[in-house]
C-alpha positions as CSV (number, residue, x, y, z in Angstrom):
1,X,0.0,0.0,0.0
2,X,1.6,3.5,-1.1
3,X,2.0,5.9,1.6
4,X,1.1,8.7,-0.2
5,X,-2.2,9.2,-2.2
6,X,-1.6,11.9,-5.6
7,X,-5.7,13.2,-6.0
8,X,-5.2,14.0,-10.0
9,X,-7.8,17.3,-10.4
10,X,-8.9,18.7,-13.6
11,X,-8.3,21.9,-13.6
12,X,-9.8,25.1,-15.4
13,X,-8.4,28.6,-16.2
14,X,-11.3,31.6,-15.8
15,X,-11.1,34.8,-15.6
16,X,-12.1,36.7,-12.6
17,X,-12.5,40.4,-11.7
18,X,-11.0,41.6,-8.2
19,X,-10.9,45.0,-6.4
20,X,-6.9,46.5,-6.3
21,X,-6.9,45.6,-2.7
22,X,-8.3,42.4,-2.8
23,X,-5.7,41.4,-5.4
24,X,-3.2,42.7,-3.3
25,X,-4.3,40.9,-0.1
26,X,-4.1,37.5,-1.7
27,X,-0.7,38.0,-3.2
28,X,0.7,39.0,0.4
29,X,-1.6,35.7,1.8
30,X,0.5,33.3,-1.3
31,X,3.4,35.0,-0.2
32,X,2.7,34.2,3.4
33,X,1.9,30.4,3.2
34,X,4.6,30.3,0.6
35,X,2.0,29.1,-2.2
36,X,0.6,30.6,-5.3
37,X,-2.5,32.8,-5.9
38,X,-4.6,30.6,-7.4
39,X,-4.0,28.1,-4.7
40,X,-4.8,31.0,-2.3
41,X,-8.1,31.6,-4.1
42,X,-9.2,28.1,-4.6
43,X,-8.5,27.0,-1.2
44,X,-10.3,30.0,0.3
45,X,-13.3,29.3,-1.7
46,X,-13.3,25.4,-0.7
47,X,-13.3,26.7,2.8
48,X,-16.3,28.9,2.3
49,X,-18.3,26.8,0.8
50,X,-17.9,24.1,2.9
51,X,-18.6,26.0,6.1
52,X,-21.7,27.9,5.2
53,X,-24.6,25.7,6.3
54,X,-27.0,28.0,4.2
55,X,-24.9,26.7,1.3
56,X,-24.6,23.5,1.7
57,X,-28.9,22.8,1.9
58,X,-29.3,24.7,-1.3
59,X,-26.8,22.9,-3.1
60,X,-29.1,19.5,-2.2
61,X,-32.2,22.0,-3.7
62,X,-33.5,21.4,-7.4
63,X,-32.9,25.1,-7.4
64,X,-29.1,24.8,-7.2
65,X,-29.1,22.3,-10.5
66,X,-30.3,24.9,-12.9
67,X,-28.0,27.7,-12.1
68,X,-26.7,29.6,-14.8
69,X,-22.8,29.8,-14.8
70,X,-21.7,33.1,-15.2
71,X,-17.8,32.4,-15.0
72,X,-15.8,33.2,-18.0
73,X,-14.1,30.2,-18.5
74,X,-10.9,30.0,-20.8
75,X,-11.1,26.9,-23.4
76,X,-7.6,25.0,-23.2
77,X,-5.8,24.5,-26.6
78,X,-6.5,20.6,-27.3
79,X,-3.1,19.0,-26.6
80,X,-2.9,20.6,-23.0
81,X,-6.8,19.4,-22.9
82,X,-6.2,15.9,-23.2
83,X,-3.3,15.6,-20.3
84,X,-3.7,15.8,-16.7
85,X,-2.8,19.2,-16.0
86,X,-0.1,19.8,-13.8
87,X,0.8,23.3,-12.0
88,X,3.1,24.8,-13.7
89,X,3.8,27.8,-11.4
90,X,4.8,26.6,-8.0
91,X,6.7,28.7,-6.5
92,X,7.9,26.3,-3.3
93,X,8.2,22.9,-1.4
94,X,4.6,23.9,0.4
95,X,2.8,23.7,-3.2
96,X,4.8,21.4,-4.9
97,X,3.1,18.0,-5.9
98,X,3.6,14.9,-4.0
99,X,4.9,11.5,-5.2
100,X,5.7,8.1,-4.1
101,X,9.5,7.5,-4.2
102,X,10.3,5.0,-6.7
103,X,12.8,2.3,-5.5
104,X,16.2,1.6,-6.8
């Protein structure tokens, strides 16, 4: 049995808008856990949405199914579309991907 579990996630690119100090805040937050900002953002969201209670019930609502999405996703070109995608700007040990150790 491994000892490490690697979760592969598909990831998307989308383009959000931000206030100037809002931008700012989560730069200085990346820079402070050593991560980047899109880790900053998604993690901060996870945590949102998984602690408001309000949230969770209408996501189990027929209402919460027919939401329109209003997030400007970019469409990938088709070769990086087809692999895993793998973060490509890490900027430390804290972020970087984990992976079993392969023996000699």
């Amino acid at each position: 049995m491994p000892l490490l579990e690697v979760v592969q996630t598909r990831q998307i690119s989308a383009s959000i808008r931000l206030t100037d100090s809002t931008a700012t805040q989560v730069d200085q937050y990346a820079a402070f856990i050593r991560a980047c900002a899109d880790d900053v953002v998604e993690q901060a969201l996870a945590y949102v949405f998984s602690k408001d209670r309000d949230f969770q019930d209408f996501l189990k609502s027929p209402e919460a199914r027919k939401v329109a999405s209003t997030l400007r996703i970019r469409k990938a070109p088709a070769a990086e579309a087809s692999e895993p995608s793998a973060p490509k700007h890490l900027p430390g040990p804290v972020a970087a991907p984990l992976s079993p150790a392969k023996s000699a």
